[in-house]
C-alpha positions in Angstrom: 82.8 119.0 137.8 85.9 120.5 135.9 87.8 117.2 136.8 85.5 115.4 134.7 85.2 117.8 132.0 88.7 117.2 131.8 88.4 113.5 131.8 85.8 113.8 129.3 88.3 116.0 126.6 91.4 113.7 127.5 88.8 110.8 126.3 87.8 112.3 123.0 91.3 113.5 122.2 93.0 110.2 123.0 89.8 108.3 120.6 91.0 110.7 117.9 95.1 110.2 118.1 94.0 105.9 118.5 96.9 103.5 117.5 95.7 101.4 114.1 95.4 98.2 115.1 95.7 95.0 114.1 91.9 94.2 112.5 89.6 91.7 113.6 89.2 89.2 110.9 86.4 86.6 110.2 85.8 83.6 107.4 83.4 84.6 105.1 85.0 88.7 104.9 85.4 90.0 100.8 86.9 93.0 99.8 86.4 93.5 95.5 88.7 96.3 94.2 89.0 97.9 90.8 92.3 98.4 89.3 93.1 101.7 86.6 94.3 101.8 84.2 93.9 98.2 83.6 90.9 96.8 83.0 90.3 94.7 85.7 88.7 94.0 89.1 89.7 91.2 91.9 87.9 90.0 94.8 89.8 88.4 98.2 88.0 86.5 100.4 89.0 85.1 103.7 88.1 81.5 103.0 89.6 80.2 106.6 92.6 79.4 108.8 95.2 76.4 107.8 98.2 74.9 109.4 100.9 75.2 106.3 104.2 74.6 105.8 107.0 76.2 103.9 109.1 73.9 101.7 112.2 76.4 101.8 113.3 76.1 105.7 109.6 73.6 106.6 108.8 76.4 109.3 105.1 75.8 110.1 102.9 78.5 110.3 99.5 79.0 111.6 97.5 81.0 108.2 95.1 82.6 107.1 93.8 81.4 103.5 92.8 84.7 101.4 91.5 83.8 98.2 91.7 86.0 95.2 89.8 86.0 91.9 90.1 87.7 89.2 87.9 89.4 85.9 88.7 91.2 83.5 91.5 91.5 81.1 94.7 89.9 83.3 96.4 86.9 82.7 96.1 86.0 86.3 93.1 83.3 87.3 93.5 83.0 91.1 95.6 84.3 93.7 96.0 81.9 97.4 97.7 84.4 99.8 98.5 82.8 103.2 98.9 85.0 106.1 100.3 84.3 109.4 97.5 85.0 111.5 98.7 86.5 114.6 100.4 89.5 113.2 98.7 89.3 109.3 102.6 89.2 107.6 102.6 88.0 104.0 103.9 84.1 104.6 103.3 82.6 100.7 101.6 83.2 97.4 100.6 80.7 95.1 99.1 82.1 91.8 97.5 80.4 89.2 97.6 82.3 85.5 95.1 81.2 82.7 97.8 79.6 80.8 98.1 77.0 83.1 101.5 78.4 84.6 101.3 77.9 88.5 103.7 80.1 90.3 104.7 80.4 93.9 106.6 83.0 95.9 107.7 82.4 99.5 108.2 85.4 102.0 111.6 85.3 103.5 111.1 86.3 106.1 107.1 86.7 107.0 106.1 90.6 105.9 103.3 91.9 106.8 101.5 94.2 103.4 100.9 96.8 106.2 102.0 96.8 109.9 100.2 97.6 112.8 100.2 99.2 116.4 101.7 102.1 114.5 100.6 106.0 115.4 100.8 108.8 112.7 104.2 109.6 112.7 105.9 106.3 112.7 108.4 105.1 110.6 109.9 101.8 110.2 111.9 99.4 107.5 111.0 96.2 106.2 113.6 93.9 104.3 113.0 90.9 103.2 114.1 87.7 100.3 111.0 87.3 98.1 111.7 83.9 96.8 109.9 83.3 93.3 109.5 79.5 91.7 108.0 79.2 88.4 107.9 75.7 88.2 111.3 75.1 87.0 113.9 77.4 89.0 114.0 79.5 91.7 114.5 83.5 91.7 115.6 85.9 94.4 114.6 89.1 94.8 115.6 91.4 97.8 113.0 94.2 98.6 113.8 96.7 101.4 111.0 99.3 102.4 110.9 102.4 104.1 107.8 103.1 105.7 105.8 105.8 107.3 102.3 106.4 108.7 101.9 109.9 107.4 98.8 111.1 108.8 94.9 110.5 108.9 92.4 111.5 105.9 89.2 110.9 104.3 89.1 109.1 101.7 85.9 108.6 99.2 85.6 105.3 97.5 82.5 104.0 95.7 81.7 101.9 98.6 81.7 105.2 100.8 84.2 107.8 102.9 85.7 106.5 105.3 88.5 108.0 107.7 91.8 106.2 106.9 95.4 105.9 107.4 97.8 107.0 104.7 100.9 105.5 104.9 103.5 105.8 102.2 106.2 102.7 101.6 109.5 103.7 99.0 109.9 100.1 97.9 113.7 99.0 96.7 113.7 95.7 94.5 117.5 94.1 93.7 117.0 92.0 90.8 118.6 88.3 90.7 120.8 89.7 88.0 121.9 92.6 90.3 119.3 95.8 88.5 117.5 98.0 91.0 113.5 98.8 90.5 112.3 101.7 93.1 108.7 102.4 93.3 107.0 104.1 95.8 103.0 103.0 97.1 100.2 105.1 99.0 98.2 102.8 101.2 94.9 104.2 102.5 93.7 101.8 105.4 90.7 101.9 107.0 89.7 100.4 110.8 86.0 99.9 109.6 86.8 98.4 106.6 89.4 96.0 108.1 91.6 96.3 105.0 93.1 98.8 102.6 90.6 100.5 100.2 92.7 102.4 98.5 96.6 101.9 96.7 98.4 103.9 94.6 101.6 103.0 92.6 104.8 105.5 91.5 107.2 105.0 89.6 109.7 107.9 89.4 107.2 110.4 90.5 104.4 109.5 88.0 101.2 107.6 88.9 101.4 104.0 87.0 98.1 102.4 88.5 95.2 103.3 91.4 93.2 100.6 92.8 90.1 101.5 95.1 87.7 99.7 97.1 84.3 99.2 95.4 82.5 96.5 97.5 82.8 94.2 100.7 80.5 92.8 103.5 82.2 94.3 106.1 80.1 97.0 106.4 77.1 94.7 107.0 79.6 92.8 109.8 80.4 95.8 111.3 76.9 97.4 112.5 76.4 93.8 114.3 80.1 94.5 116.3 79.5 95.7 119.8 81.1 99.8 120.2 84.3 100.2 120.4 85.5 100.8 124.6 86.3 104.1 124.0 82.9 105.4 122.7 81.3 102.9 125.5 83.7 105.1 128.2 83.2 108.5 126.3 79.0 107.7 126.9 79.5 107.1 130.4 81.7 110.1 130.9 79.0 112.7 129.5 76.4 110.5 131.1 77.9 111.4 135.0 78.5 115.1 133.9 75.3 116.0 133.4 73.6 113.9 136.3 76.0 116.4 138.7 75.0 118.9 136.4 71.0 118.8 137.0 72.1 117.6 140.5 73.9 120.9 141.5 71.2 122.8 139.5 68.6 121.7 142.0 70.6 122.6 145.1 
């Protein structure tokens, strides 16, 4: 009996500590977010899985297609993000601004927005060549980020509360003419949501910008999702305690 008791707290503590893992994504999944101060909101949709190639070194990659569109008062019409699929690392961006301009930028190499299979605690780096063409010559800029997932919190959006990873990133940007830009950004992610629903942007200590979650259908997908393995073991756990609970009553 106390063996299993002890099984049964190991369980719920271990469910509470779980490593944020890579999401489940489908076609069809949106995610709209409102940006402040700016008046603006944009919508990315997962609009389905392509085979592309990058013209800088032609590495093929296996991608996700994330659409983003845009209202609002930006310059920017639509956003194709394409994300390597098995580990969801930023590949290339095409945007399209309402002048007409169409510009692309190339990750170099692959960088995932936010990593997974981390704990609270973690830390990690991230460098990488973001390679910019704006139709007529290329740009480099070199980012290097340090990362950590700094703990667990709930955080309220309009679409709801939801328990969420905060993990902070210092960002480092070397300019092609050899200037620095440091910013720093607060990620809030969210395992039901499958996706950020909350960003925030520093510069020098000051808050510049916030953008929150305020509507998907991923709740809607997620009540249809089987329970996660731990809850299904946790159930099954209490389920045997109190059978040899009424069992040892009777005797």
């Amino acid at each position: 009996m106390k063996k299993l008791s002890l099984l049964l707290i190991v369980l719920l503590f271990s469910s509470a500590i779980a490593t944020m893992e890579k999401p489940e994504w489908e076609i069809g999944m949106y995610w709209k977010y409102q940006v402040t101060p700016a008046e603006y909101n944009f919508t990315v949709e997962i609009k389905g899985k392509e085979d592309i190639t990058v013209d800088i070194d032609n590495e093929k990659y296996k991608a996700w297609n994330l659409t983003q569109t845009t209202e609002g008062k930006t310059v920017v019409d639509k956003i194709y993000t394409y994300v390597r699929t098995y580990d969801l690392a930023n590949v290339m961006q095409i945007t399209y601004l309402k002048n007409g301009q169409r510009m692309k930028d190339i990750y170099s190499p692959p960088t995932p927005f936010i990593r997974y299979n981390v704990n609270v605690g973690d830390e990690w780096n991230n460098s990488y060549q973001l390679l910019s063409y704006d139709g007529k010559n290329w740009q480099v800029t070199v980012v290097k980020e340090n990362c950590k997932c700094v703990g667990k919190e709930k955080v309220k959006v309009p679409v709801g509360e939801f328990e969420s990873y905060k993990i902070e990133k210092n960002v480092t940007y070397k300019m092609e003419n050899g200037k620095y830009f440091n910013s720093t950004q607060v990620i809030y992610y969210s395992p039901k949501i499958k996706n950020w629903i909350k960003s925030e942007s520093y510069v020098l200590g000051h808050k510049k910008s916030e953008t929150v979650l305020i509507d998907t259908n991923c709740l809607e997908k997620e009540k249809k999702f089987a329970l996660p393995l731990y809850i299904s073991i946790i159930a099954i756990a209490i389920s045997i305690v109190f059978k040899l609970k009424n069992k040892n009553q009777r005797k």
